[in-house]
KEMARNU-178228 format. One line per 8 residues: their letters; for each residue x negated, z negated, y negated of C-alpha. Coordinates in Angstrom, 1 decimal, always signed. Example, Ala and Ser with C-alpha at 12.3 -4.5 7.8 and 13.67 -1.06 7.14 Angstrom:
<roses>
AS) -12.3:-7.8:+4.5  -13.7:-7.1:+1.1 $
</roses>
This chain:
<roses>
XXXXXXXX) +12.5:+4.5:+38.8  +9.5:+5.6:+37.0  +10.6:+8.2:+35.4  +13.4:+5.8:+33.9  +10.8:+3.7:+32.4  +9.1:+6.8:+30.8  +11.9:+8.0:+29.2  +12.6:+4.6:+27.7 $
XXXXXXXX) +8.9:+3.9:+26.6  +9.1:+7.5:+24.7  +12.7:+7.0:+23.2  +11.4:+3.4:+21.8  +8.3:+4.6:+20.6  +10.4:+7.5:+18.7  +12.5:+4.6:+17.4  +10.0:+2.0:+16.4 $
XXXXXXXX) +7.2:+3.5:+15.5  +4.3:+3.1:+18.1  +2.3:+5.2:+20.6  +0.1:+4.6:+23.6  -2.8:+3.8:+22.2  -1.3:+0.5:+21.1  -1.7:-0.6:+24.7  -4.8:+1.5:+25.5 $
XXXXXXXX) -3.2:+4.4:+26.9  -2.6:+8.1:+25.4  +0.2:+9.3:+27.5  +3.7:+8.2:+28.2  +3.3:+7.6:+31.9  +3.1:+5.3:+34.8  -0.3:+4.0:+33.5  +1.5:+3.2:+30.5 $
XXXXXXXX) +3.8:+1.4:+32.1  +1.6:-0.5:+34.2  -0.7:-1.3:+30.4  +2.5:-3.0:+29.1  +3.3:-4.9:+32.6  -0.3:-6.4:+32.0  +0.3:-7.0:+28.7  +3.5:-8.5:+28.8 $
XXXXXXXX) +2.4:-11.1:+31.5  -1.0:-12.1:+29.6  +1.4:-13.1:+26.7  +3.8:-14.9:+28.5  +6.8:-12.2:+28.3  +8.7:-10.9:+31.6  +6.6:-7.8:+32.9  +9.0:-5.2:+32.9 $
XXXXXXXX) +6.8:-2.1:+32.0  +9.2:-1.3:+28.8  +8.1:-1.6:+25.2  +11.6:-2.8:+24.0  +12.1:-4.9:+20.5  +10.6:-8.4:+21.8  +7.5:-6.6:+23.3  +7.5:-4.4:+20.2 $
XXXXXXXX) +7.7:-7.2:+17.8  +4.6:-9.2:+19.9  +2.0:-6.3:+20.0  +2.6:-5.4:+16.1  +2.0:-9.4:+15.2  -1.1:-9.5:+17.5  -2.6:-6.4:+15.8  -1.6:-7.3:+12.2 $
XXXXXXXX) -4.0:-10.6:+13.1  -6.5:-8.3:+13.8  -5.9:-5.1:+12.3  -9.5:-4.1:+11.9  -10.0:-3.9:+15.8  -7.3:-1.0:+15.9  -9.0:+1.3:+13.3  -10.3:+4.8:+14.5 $
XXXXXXXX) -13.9:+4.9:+14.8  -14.9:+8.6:+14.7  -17.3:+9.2:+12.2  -17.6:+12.0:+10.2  -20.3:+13.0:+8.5  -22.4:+10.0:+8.8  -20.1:+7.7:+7.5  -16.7:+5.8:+8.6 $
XXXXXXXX) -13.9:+6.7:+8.3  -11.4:+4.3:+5.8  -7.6:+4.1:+6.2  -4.4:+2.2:+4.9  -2.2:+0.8:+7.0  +1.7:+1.2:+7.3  +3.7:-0.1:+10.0  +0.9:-0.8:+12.0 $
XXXXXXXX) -0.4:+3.0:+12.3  -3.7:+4.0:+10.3  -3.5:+6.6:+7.4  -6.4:+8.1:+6.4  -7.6:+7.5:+2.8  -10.2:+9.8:+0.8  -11.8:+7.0:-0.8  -14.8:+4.8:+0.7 $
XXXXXXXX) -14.4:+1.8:-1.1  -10.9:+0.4:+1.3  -11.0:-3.3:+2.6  -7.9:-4.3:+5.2  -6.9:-8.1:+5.0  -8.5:-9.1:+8.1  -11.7:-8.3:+7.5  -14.5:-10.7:+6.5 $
XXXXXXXX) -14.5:-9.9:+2.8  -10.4:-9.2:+2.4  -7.3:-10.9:+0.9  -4.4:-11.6:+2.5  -0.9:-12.4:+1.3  +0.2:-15.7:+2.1  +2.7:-16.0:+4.8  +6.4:-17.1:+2.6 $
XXXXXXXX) +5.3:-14.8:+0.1  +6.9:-12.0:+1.0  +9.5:-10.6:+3.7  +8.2:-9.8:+7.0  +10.0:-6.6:+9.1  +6.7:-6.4:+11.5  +8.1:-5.5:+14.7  +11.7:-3.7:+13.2 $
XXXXXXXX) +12.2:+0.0:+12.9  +9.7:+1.6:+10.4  +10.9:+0.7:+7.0  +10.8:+4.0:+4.6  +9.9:+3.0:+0.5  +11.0:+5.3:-1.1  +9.3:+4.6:-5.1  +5.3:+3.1:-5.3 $
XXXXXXXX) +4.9:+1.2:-8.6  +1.9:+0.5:-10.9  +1.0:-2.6:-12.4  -2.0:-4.5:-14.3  -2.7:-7.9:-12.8  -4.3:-9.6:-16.0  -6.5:-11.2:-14.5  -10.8:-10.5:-14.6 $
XXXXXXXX) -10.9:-9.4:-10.7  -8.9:-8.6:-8.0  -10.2:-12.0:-5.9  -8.2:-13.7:-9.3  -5.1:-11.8:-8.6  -5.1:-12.3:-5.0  -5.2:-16.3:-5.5  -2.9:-16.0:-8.3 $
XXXXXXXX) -0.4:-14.7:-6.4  -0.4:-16.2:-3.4  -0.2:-19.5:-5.8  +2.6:-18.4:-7.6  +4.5:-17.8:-4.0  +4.8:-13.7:-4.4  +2.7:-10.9:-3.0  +1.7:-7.4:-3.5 $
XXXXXXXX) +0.5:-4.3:-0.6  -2.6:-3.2:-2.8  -5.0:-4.2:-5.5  -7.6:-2.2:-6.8  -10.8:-4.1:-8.3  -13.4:-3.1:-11.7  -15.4:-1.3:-9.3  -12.6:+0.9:-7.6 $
XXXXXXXX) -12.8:-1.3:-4.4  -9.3:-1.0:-2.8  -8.2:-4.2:-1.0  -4.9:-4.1:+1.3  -3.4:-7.1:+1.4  -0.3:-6.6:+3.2  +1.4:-3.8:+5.7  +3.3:-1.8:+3.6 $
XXXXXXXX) +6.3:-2.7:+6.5  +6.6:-5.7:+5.5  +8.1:-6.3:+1.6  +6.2:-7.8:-1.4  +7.9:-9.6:-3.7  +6.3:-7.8:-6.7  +8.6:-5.3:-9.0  +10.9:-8.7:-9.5 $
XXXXXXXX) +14.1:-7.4:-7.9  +15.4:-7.7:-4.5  +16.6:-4.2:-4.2  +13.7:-2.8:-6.2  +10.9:-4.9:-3.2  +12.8:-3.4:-0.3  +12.4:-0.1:-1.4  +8.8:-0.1:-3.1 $
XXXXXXXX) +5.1:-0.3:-2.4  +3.0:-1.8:-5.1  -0.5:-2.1:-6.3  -2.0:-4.5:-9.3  -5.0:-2.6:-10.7  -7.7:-5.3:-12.0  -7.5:-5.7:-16.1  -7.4:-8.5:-17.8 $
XXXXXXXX) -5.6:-6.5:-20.8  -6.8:-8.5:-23.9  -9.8:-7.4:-25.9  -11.5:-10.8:-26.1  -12.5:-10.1:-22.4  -14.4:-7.6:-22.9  -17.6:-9.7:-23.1  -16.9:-10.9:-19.5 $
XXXXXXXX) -17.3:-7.7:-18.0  -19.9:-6.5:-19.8  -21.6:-9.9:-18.8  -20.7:-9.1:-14.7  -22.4:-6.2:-15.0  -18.6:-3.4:-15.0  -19.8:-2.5:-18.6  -17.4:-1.9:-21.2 $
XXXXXXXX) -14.1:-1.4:-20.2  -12.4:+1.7:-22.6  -9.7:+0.6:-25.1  -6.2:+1.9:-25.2  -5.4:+2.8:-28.6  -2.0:+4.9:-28.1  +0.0:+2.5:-25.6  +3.7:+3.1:-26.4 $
XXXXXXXX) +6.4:+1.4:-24.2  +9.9:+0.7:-24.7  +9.8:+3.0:-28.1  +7.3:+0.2:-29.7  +3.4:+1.1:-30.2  +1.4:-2.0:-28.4  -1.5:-3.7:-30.1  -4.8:-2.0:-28.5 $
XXXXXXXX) -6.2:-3.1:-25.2  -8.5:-3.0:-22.6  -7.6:-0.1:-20.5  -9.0:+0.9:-16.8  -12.0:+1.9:-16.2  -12.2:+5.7:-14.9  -13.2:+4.2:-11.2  -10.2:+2.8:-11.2 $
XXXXXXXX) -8.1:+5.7:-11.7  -10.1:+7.6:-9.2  -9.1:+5.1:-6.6  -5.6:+5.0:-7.8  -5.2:+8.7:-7.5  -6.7:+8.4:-3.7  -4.6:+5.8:-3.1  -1.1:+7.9:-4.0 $
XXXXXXXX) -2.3:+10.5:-2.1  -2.9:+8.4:+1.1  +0.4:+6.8:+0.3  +2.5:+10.2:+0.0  +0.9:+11.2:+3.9  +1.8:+7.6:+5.3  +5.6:+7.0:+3.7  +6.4:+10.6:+2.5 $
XXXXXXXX) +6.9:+9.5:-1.3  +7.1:+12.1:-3.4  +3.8:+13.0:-6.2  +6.6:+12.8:-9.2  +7.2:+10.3:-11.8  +10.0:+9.5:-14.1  +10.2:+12.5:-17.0  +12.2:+13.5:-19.5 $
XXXXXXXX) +13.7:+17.1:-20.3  +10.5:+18.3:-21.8  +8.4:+17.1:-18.5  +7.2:+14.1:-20.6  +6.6:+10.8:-18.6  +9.4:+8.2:-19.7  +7.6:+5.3:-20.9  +10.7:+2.9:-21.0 $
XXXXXXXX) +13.3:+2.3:-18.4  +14.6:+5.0:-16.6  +17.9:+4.5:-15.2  +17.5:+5.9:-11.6  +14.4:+3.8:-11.5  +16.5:+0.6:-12.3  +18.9:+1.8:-9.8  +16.4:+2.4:-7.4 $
XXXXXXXX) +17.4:+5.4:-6.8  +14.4:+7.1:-8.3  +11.9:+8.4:-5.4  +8.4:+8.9:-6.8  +5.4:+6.7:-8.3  +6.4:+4.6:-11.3  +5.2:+1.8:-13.7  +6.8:-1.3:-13.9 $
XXXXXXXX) +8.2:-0.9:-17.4  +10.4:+1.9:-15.9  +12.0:-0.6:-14.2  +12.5:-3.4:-16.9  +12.3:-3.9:-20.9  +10.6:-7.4:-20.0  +7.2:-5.9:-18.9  +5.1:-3.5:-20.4 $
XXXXXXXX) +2.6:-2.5:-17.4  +0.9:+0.2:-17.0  +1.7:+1.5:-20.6  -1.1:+4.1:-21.5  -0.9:+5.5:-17.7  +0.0:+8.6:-17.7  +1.5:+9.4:-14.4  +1.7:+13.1:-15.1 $
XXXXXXXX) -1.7:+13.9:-15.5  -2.8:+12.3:-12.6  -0.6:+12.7:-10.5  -1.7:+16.4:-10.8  -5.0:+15.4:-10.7  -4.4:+13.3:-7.5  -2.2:+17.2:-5.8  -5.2:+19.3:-6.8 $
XXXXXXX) -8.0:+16.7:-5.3  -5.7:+16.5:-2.4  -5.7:+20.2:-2.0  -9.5:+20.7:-2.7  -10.2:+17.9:+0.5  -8.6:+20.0:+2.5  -10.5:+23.2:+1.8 $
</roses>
């Protein structure tokens, strides 16, 4: 009976993660059901009218391909809208500087370079961690990566640009731990670190990049170097905020008694069992990145620009 297949369509949807739209419908009905029939026979797959894990697992592959296509298109105020992506579903972003990996001017993670769930039950990160990528530009990260066979969701470029390379459904292999992937979200901001590239950016026209004088990690005072340029952070802070409404992360970081940040491991982090936004050396004494960031400032900077969007 219909009203079987309703019932189903709506209880998998619950379960997996998807809605009408996916199948250009907007109610769970017997239009709906007769959108997935159609579907399901144009791509080979018995034409049942249900959305169960097979059919599932086909539609989210075909959009990933194509992400782009699916994005709202209302425009507000003259201008489009952008959005992240998780799971296949689009999450607004306050920030107009956002490129998905399917469009023309994108990068994409390499397939093998990470670990796929498209199609499963919506995985739920529960940590988001910071690094630098040391390289000049995030094009140079993205093919560094992909050459070195590991992957990241995010990186964010010397102009603030925000490129999405990967659904944050699926895992990249980029805080260095198998336990730590599946549970994260991570983004390489753009810095080549070292002070003798400064020249090259002032060269390519980013200007002078500010210098990090007071970068303590791991209780030892680091050399100075190149630090992010405010863009940067700007976009960073948009893109926590966009994060926290798509997974439900939490805007905290790892502090200590006194509210400080803890700029060395933190044992829940190492655990993961820390729920929050991080930097990498919270999870390790062999890396140092983002040392200088200091998630409690912005991440009341990113709560209070959140809250003044909405008035």
């Amino acid at each position: 009976m219909a009203i079987d297949k309703i019932f189903y369509n709506e209880a998998s949807a619950s379960r997996l993660d998807w809605d009408p739209t996916w199948f250009g419908c907007l109610n769970f009905d017997e239009d709906l059901i007769n959108a997935i029939k159609n579907w399901q026979k144009k791509h080979g797959i018995l034409g049942d009218g249900l959305c169960g894990p097979t059919t599932f697992r086909r539609v989210w592959t075909e959009r990933e391909m194509s992400i782009s296509d699916h994005k709202p298109k209302k425009v507000m105020c003259g201008k489009e809208p952008k959005h992240i992506v998780h799971n296949g579903k689009f999450f607004s972003i306050n920030w107009d500087k956002v490129v998905l990996w399917d469009e023309a001017d994108g990068f994409k993670s390499k397939m093998g370079c990470y670990s796929s769930y498209g199609g499963q039950e919506d995985r739920k990160p529960t940590f988001f961690v910071n690094h630098w990528d040391v390289c000049l530009s995030a094009e140079s990260c993205a093919r560094v990566l992909n050459k070195r066979g590991i992957s990241v969701h995010f990186c964010i470029d010397n102009d603030g640009t925000i490129y999405q390379m990967l659904d944050t459904q699926n895992t990249a292999w980029q805080a260095g731990g198998r336990s730590w992937n599946s549970k994260s979200i991570g983004v390489e901001i753009s810095n080549a670190y070292y002070l003798k590239y400064q020249d090259w950016y002032v060269k390519n026209g980013f200007g002078e990049r500010p210098i990090q004088e007071n970068g303590w990690v791991h209780g030892k005072r680091l050399d100075p170097f190149l630090d992010f340029y405010p863009v940067q952070l700007a976009a960073l802070k948009a893109l926590w905020n966009a994060i926290h409404d798509a997974t439900g992360i939490p805007m905290q970081c790892p502090t200590d008694v006194n509210g400080e940040l803890v700029a060395a491991v933190h044992d829940q982090c190492a655990d993961g069992m820390f729920e929050g936004f991080i930097n990498h050396y919270n999870l390790t004494k062999g890396k140092i990145d983002c040392a200088g960031l200091d998630l409690v400032d912005l991440l009341k900077e990113a709560k209070e620009e959140k809250t003044l969007s909405y008035k």
